[in-house]
PASEBA-1860 file (N, C-alpha, C; in nm, 3 decimals):
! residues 109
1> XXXXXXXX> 3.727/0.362/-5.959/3.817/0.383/-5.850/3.760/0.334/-5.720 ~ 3.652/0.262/-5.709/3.614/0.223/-5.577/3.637/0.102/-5.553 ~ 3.686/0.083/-5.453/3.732/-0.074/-5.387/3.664/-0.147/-5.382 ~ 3.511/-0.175/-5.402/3.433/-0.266/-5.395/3.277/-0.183/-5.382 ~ 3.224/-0.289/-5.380/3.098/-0.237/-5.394/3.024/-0.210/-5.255 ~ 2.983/-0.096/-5.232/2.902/-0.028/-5.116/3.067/0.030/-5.086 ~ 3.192/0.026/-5.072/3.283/0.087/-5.014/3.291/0.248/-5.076 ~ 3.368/0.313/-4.987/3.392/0.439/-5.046/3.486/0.467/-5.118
9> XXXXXXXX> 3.535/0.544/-5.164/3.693/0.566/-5.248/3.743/0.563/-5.199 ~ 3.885/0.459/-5.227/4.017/0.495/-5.172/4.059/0.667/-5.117 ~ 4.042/0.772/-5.200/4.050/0.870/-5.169/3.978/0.980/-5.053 ~ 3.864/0.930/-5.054/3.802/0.964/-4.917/3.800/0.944/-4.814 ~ 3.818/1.039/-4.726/3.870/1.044/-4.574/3.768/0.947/-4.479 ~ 3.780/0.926/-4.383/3.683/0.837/-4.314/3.595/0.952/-4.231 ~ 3.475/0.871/-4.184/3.417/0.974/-4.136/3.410/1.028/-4.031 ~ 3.390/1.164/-4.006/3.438/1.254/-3.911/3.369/1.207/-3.785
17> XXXXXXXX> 3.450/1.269/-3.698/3.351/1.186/-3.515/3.384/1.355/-3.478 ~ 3.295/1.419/-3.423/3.243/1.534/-3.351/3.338/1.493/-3.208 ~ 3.285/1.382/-3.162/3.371/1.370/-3.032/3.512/1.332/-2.961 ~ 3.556/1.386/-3.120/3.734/1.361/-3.120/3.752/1.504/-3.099 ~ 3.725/1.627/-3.093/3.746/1.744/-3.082/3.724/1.781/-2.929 ~ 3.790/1.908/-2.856/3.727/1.946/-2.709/3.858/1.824/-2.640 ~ 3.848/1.865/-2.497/3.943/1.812/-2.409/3.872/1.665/-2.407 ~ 3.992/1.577/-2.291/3.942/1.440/-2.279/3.870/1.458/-2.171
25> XXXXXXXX> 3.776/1.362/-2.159/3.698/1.392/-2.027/3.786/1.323/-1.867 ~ 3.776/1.399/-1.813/3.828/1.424/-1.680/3.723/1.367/-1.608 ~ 3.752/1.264/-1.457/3.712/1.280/-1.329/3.705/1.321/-1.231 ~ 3.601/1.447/-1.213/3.621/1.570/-1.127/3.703/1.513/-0.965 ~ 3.664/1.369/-0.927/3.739/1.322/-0.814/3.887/1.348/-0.835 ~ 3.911/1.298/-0.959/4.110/1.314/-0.931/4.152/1.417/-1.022 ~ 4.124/1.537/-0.945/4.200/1.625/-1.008/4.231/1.730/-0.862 ~ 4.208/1.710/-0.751/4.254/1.785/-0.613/4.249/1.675/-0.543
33> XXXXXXXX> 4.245/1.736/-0.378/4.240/1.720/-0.319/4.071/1.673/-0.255 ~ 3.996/1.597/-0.167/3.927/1.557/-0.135/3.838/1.676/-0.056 ~ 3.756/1.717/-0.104/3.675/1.811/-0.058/3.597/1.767/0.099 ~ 3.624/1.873/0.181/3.558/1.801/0.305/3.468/1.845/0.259 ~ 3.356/1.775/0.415/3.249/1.820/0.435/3.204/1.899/0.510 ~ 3.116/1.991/0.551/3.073/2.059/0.640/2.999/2.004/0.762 ~ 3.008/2.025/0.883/2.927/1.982/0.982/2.834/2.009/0.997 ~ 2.741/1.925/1.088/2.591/1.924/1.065/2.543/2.053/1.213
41> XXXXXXXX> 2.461/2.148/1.154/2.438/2.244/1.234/2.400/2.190/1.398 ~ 2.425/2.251/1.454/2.398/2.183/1.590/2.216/2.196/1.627 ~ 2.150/2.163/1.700/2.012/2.152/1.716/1.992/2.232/1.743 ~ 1.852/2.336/1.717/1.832/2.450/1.778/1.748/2.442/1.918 ~ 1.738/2.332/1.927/1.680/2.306/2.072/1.761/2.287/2.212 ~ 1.876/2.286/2.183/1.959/2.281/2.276/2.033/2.448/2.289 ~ 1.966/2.566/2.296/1.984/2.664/2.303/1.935/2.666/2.464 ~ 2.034/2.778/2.560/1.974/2.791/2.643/1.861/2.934/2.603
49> XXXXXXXX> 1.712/2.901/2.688/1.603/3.044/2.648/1.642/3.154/2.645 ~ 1.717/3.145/2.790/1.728/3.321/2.851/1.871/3.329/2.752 ~ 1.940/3.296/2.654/2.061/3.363/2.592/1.929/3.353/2.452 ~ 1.895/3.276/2.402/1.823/3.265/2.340/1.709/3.437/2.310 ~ 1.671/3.416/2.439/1.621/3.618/2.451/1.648/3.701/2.412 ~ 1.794/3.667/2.501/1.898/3.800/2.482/1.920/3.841/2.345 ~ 1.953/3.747/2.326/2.016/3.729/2.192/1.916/3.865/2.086 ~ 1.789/3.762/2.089/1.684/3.857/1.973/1.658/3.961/2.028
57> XXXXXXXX> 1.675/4.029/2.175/1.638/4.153/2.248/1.714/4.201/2.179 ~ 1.815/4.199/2.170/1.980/4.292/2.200/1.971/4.291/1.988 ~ 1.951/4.207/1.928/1.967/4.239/1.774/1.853/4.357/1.782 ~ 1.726/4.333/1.797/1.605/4.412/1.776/1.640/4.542/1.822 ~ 1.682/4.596/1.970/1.762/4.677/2.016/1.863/4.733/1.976 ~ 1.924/4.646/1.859/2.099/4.722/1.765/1.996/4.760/1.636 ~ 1.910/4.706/1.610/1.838/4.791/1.468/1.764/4.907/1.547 ~ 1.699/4.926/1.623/1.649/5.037/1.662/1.780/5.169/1.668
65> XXXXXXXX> 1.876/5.125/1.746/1.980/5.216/1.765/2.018/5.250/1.628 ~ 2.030/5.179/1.520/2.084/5.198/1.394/2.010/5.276/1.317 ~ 1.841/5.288/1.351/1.780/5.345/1.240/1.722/5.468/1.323 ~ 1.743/5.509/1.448/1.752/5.624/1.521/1.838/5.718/1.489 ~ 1.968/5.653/1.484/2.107/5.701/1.473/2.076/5.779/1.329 ~ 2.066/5.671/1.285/2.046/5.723/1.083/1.960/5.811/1.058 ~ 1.859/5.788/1.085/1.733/5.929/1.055/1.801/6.046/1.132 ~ 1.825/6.046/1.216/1.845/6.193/1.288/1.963/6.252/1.254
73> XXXXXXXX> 2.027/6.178/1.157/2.118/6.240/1.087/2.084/6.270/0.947 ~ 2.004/6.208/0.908/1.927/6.267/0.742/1.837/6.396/0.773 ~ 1.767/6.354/0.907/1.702/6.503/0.963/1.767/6.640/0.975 ~ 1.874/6.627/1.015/1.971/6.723/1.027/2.023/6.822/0.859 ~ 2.102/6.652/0.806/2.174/6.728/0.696/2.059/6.752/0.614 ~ 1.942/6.720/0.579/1.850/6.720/0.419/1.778/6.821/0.464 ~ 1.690/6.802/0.583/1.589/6.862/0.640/1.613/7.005/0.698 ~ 1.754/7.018/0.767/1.762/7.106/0.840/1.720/7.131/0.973
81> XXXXXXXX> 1.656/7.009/1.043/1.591/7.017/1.160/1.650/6.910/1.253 ~ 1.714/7.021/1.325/1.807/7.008/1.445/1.794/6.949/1.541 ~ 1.641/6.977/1.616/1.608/6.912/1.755/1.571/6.780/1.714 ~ 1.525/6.766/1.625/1.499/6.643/1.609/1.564/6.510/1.564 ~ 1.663/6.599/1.481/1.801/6.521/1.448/1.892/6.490/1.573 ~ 1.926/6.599/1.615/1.996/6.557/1.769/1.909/6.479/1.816 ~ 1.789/6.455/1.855/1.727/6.407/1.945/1.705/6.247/1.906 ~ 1.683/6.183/1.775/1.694/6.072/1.748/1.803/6.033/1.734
89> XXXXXXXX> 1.931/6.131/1.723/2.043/6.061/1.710/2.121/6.018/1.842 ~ 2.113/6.105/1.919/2.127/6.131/2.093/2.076/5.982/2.097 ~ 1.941/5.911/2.099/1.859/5.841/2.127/1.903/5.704/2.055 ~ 1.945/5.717/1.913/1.999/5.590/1.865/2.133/5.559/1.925 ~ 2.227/5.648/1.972/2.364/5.672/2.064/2.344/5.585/2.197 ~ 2.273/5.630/2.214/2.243/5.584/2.383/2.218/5.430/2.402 ~ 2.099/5.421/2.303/2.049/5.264/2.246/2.117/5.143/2.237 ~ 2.238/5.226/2.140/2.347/5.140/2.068/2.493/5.095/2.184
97> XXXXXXXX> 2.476/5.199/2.241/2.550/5.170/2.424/2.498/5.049/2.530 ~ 2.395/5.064/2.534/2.357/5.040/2.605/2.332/4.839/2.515 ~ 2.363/4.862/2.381/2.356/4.721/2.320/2.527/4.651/2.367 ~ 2.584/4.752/2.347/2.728/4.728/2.316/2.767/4.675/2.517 ~ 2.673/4.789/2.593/2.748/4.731/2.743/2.699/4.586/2.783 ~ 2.595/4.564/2.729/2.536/4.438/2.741/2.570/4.348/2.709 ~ 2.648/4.343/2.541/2.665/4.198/2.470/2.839/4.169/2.586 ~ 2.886/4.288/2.625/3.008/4.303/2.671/3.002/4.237/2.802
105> XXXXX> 2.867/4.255/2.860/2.857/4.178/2.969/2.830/4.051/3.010 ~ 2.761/4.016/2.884/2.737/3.843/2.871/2.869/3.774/2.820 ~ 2.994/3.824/2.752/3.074/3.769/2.674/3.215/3.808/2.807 ~ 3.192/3.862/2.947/3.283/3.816/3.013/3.171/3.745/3.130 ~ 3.109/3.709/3.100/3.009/3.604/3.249/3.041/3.441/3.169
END
């Protein structure tokens, strides 16, 4: 039953390809729209100093207020100790004001 010599049987299927299975391959370009790009960060040297200051004063100054605020309220509820809870929290309060009148004051000058 074989068609010739080295051939296979008429009856046998041809041979299988692995890479006839799975989707067709796609070009991620045409399938949307054109992805922008992002702009290039601006230089950090063209910062003015004194906002530049401010800037890291007034963050360093909002974590202090934040972790004043916070302890003297774990002091309070866990601990039970009052003056001291009021007193760091009073103190992170004040801190955090005094961040908030500031950034308020550079952002109408």
């Amino acid at each position: 039953m074989s068609n010739g010599p080295g051939e296979p049987p008429s009856h046998e299927p041809e041979e299988f390809d692995p890479d006839s299975l799975g989707p067709d391959t796609v070009d991620p370009a045409s399938l949307g729209p054109e992805t922008p790009s992002a702009p290039d960060p601006p230089d950090g040297s063209e910062v003015d100093r004194e906002i530049h200051g401010l800037f890291w004063w007034l963050a360093a100054l909002a974590n202090v207020a934040l972790l004043a605020a916070s302890l003297g309220v774990m002091f309070v509820v866990f601990r039970a100790r009052w003056t001291l809870g009021a007193q760091l929290t009073l103190s992170g309060l004040i801190v955090g004001g005094y961040v908030y009148y500031r950034v308020r004051q550079f952002q109408s000058e």
